[in-house]
C-alpha positions as CSV (number, residue, x, y, z in Angstrom):
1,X,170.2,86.5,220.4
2,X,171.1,83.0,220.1
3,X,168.7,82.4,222.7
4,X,165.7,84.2,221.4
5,X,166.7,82.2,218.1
6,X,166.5,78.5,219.8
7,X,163.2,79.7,221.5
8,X,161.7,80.5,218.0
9,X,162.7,77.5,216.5
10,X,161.4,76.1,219.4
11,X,158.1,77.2,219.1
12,X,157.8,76.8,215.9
13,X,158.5,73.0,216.2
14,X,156.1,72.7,218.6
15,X,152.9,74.5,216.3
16,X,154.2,71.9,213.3
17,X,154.6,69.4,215.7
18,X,150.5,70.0,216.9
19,X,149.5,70.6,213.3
20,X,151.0,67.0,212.1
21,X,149.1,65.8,215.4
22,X,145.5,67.4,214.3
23,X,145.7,66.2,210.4
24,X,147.4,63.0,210.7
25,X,145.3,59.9,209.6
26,X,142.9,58.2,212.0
27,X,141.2,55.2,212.9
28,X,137.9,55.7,211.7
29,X,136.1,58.3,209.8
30,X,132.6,59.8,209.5
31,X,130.3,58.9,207.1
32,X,129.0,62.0,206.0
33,X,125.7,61.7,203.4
34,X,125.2,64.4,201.0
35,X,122.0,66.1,202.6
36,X,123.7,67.1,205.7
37,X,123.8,70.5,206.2
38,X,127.6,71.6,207.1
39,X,128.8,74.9,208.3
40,X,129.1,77.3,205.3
41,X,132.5,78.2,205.9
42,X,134.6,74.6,204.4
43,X,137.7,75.4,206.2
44,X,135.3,75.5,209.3
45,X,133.1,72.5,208.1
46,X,137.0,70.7,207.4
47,X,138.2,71.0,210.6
48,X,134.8,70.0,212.3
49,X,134.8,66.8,210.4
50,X,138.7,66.5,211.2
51,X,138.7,66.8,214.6
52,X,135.6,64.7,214.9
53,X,137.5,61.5,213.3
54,X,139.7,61.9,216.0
55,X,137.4,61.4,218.6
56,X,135.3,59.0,217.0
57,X,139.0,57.1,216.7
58,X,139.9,57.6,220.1
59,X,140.2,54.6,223.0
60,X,139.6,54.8,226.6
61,X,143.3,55.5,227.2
62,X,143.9,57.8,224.7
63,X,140.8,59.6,225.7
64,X,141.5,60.8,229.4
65,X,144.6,62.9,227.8
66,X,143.1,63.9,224.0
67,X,143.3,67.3,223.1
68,X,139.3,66.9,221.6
69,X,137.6,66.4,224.7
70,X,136.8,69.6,226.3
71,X,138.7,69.7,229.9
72,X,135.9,71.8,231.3
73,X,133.9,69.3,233.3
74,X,136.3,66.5,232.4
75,X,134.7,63.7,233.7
76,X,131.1,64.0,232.9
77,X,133.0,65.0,228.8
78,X,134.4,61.5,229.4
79,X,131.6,59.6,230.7
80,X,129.5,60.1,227.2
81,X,132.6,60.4,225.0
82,X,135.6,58.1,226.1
83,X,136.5,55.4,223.8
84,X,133.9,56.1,220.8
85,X,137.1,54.2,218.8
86,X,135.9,51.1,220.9
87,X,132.3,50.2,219.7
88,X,132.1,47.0,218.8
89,X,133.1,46.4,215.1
90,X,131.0,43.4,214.2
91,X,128.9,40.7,216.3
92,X,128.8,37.2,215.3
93,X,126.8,38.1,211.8
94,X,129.8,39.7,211.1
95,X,128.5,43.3,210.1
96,X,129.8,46.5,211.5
97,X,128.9,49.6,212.6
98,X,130.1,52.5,211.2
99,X,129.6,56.0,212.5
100,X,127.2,58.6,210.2
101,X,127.0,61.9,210.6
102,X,123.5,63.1,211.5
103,X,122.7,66.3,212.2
104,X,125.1,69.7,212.9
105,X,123.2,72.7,213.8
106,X,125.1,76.0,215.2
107,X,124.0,77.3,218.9
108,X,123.1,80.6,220.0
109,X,126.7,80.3,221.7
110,X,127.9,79.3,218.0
111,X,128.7,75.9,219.1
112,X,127.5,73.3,217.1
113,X,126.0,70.3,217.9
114,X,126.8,67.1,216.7
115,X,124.7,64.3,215.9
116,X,126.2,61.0,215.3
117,X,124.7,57.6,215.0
118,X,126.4,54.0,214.9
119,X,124.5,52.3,211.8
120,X,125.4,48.6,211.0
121,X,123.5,46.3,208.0
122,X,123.3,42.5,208.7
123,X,123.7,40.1,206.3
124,X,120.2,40.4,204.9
125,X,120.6,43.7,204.2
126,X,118.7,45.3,207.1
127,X,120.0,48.5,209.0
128,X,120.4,47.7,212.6
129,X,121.1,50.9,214.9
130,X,123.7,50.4,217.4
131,X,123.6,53.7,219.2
132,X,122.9,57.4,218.5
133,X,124.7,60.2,220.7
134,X,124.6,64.4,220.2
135,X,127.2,65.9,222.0
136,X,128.8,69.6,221.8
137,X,131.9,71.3,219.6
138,X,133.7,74.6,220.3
139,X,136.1,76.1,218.0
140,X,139.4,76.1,219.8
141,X,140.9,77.7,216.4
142,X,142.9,74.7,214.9
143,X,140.8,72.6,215.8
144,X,137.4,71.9,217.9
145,X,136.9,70.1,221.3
146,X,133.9,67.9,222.2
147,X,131.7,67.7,225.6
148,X,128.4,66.2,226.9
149,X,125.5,68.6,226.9
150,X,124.5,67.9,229.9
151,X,124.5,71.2,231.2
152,X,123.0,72.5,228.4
153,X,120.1,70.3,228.5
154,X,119.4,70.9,232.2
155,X,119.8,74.5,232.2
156,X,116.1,75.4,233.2
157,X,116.5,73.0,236.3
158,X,115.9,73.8,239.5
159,X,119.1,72.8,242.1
160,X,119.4,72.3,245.7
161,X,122.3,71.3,248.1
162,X,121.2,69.2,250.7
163,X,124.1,67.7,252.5
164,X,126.9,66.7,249.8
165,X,124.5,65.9,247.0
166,X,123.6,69.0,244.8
167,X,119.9,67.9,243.7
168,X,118.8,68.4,240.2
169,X,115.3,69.0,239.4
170,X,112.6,70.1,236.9
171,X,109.6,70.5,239.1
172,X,110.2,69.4,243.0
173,X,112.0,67.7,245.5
174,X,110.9,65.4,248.5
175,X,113.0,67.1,251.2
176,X,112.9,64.1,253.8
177,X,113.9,61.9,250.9
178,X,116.3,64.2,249.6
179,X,118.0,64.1,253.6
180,X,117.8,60.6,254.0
181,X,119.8,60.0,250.8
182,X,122.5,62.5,251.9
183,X,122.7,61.3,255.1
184,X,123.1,58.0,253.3
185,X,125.9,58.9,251.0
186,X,127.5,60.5,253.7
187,X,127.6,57.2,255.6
188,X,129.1,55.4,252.3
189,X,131.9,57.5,252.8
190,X,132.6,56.7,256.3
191,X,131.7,52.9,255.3
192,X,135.0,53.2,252.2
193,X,136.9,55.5,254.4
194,X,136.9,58.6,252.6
195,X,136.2,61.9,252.9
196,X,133.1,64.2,251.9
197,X,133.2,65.1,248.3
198,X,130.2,66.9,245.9
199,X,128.0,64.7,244.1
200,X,125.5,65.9,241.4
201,X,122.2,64.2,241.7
202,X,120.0,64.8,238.5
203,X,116.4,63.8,239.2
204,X,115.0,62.0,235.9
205,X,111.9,60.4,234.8
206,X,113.3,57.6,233.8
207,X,116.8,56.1,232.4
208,X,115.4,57.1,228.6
209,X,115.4,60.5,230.0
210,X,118.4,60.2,231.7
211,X,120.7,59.1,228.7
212,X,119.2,61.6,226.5
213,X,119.8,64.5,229.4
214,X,123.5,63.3,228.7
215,X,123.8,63.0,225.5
216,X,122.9,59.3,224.6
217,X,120.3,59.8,222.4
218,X,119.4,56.0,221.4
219,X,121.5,52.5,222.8
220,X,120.4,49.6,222.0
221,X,121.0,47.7,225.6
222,X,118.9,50.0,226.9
223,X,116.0,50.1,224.1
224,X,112.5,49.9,225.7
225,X,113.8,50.5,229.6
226,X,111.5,52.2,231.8
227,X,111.3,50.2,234.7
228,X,112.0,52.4,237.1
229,X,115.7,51.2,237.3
230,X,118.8,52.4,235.7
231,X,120.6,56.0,234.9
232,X,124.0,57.2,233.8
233,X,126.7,58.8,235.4
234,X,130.4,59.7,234.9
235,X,132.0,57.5,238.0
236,X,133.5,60.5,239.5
237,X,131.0,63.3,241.0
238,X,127.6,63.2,238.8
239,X,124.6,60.7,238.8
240,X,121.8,60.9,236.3
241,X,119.0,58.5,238.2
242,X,116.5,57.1,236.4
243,X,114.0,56.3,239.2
244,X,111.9,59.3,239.4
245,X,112.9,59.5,243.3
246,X,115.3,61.7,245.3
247,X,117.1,58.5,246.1
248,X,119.0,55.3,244.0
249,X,120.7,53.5,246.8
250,X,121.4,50.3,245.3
251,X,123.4,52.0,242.1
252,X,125.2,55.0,244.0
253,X,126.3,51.9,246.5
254,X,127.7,50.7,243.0
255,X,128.7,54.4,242.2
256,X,131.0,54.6,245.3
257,X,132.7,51.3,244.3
258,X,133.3,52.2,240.7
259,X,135.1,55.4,242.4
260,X,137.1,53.6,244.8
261,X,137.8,50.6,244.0
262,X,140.0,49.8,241.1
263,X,138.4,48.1,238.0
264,X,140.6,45.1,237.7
265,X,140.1,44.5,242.2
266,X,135.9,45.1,242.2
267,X,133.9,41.9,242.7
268,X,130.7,42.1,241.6
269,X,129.0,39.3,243.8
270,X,129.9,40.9,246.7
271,X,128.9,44.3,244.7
272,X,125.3,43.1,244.0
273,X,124.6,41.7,247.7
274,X,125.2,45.0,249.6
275,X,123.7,47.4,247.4
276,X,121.0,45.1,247.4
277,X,121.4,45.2,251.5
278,X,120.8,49.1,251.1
279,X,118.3,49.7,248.2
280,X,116.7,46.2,247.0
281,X,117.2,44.2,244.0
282,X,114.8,45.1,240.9
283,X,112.7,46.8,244.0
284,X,112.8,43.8,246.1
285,X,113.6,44.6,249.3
286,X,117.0,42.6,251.0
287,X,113.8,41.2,253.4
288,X,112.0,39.9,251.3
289,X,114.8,38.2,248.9
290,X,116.4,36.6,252.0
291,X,112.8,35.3,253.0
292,X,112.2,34.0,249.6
293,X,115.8,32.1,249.3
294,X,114.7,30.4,252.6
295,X,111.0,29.7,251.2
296,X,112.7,28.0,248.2
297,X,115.2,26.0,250.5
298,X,112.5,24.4,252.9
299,X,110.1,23.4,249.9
300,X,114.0,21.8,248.7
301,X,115.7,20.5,251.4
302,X,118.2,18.3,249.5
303,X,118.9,21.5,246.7
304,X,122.9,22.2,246.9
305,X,123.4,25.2,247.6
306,X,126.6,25.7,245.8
307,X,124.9,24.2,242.7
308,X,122.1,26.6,243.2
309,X,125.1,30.0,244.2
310,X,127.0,29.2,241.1
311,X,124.5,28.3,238.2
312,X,122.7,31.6,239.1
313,X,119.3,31.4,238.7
314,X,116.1,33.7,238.9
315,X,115.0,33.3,242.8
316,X,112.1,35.8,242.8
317,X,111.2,37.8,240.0
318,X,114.4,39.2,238.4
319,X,116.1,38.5,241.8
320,X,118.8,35.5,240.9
321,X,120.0,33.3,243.6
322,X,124.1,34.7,243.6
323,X,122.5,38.2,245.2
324,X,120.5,36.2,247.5
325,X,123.1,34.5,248.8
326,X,125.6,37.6,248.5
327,X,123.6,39.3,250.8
328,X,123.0,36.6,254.1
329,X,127.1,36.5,254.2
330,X,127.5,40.8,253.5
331,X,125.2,41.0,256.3
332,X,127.1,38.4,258.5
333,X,130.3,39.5,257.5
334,X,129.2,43.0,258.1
335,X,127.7,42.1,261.8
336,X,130.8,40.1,262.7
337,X,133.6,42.0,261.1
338,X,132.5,45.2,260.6
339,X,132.5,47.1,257.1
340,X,136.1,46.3,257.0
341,X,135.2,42.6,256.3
342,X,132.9,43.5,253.5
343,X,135.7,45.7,251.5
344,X,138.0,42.8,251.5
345,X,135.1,41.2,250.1
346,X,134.8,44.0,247.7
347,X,138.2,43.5,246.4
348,X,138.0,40.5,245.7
349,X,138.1,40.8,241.7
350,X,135.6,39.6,239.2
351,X,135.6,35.8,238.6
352,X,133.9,33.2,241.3
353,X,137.4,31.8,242.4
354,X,138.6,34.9,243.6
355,X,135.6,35.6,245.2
356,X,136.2,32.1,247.1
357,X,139.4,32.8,247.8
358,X,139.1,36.1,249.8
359,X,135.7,34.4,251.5
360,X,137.7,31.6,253.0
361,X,139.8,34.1,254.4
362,X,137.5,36.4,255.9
363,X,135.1,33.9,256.9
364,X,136.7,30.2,256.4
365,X,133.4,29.5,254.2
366,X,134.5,27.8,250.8
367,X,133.2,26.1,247.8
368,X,133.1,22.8,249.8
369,X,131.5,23.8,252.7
370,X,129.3,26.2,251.2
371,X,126.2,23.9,251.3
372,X,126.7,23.4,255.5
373,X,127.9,26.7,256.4
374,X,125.3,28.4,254.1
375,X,122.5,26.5,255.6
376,X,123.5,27.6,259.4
377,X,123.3,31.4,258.5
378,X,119.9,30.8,257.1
């Protein structure tokens, strides 16, 4: 009986415990106009708007374990929602961005979805739209959780596995395209030592489309981009491209290193050089972007070509000199070495002396011989 009396009292602590957790104060909260149409029920429409200033408060951290993001497809839930806590508050007009609520409409499912939009005003007085997102909420009972609708969005889309890659698409599918880039993942894996996994591939028009298919309605880096370029993706099994093509080699090469290689370790010149080895840079083939560095150095024969590595300069087009360079010593490395010599390369880290560093190990080229040593590779 005494038993059976702890366990109560147990439980009991617990629910008060998860109650004080759902209503305590948060970071942030919604701005909620008085047109919006809420859900007719107010201790429905009080708990919706309570649960969603917790995620909107939420950090990157705090994300990965909260309670409000749903834990049904975790990681593309946490690719459009992590860290929503973590917009940026002001820039250097000082004015902030403050989350409005937007729209909430019910679902045939009776989910709801959820409209939010990050609204700053500058100093003159002018609304400046930071980003807009719509993303999903099911009542869990005390309180709701939150997830991307992706799925949702894609549901009339046709799917195919080819290889590892499950293919998304709305009306069809290059099949030797679709085979190369399998094969091609497939190889990545050998290439970081690791096994087979699934990968989503989502087929879009463009990167407008493929933020939107995930939930990112508006962003304002990405305003006016439809290039061909770009996507979204959650860094664990799903890509959103935005090329129109059955294959993105250059970003799933930066795909697989956002997966395997730890944030604080990746080094991003190294990074830039061998995706642009497999897919191009801004659709400039490796080729042609090594053929135009050596174009520019014989029409300057006394340029520096540290001076020219480090201050990072347009080459060709949007092509800049560091990639250029990035990719003569992947592909030397990579011919000498082996793939092995390029992931030490890879883990270098992000700033230019680490880079050095872990070159002059693997191939004894450094910031003072980088003009000689350079110029024999080319």
């Amino acid at each position: 009986m005494k038993k059976l009396l702890l366990f109560i009292l147990f439980v009991a602590s617990i629910k008060f415990s998860f109650a004080q957790s759902t209503d305590q104060k948060t970071a942030f909260e919604v701005s909620i106009n008085s047109n919006i149409q809420l859900p007719a029920d107010s201790l429905i429409a009080k708990k919706l708007i309570r649960s969603i200033n917790h995620l909107i408060s939420l950090t990157d951290s705090e994300s990965i374990t909260s309670i409000y993001i749903d834990s049904s497809d975790k990681a593309v839930n946490l690719g459009l929602l992590s860290g929503m806590g973590s917009v940026p508050a002001s820039d250097t007009d000082n004015f902030y961005y403050k989350p409005y609520l937007t729209n909430v409409y019910q679902l045939p499912s009776k989910d709801y979805a959820i409209q939010i939009a990050y609204i700053g005003v500058s100093p003159h007085k002018t609304p400046l739209l930071y980003y807009v997102t719509t993303f999903i909420a099911k009542d869990k009972g005390n309180y709701f959780t939150f997830s991307a609708p992706l799925a949702r969005n894609t549901i009339n889309w046709h799917k195919e596995k080819i290889g590892m890659i499950n293919f998304y698409y709305k009306l069809s599918l290059d099949q030797a395209k679709a085979k190369s880039f399998a094969d091609y993942t497939a190889d990545l894996c050998k290439k970081f030592g690791q096994p087979l996994f699934t990968l989503n591939y989502y087929k879009c028009e463009n990167e407008q489309e493929a933020n939107q298919l995930y939930g990112l309605d508006y962003y304002v880096g990405a305003n006016g981009d439809n290039g061909g370029e770009g996507g979204n993706n959650d860094g664990v099994s799903t890509f959103l491209s935005g090329t129109n093509s059955e294959e993105y080699r250059h970003d799933m090469f930066h795909f697989f290193c956002g997966k395997f290689i730890k944030a604080d370790e990746r080094c991003r010149i190294t990074e830039e050089g061998s995706a642009s080895i497999y897919g191009g840079d801004w659709s400039v083939p490796a080729d042609t972007i090594v053929y135009q560095l050596k174009k520019y150095i014989a029409a300057n024969p006394t340029a520096n070509l540290y001076d020219l590595f480090h201050t990072n300069d347009r080459l060709y087009k949007l092509v800049r000199f560091q990639v250029a360079f990035s990719i003569v010593i992947n592909k030397y490395v990579e011919q000498k070495q082996g793939f092995s010599g390029v992931l030490k390369l890879l883990h270098a880290g992000a700033e230019e002396d680490n880079y050095f560093k872990a070159l002059n190990n693997v191939t004894g080229i450094n910031k003072d011989n980088f003009n000689v040593e350079c110029r024999k590779l080319l």
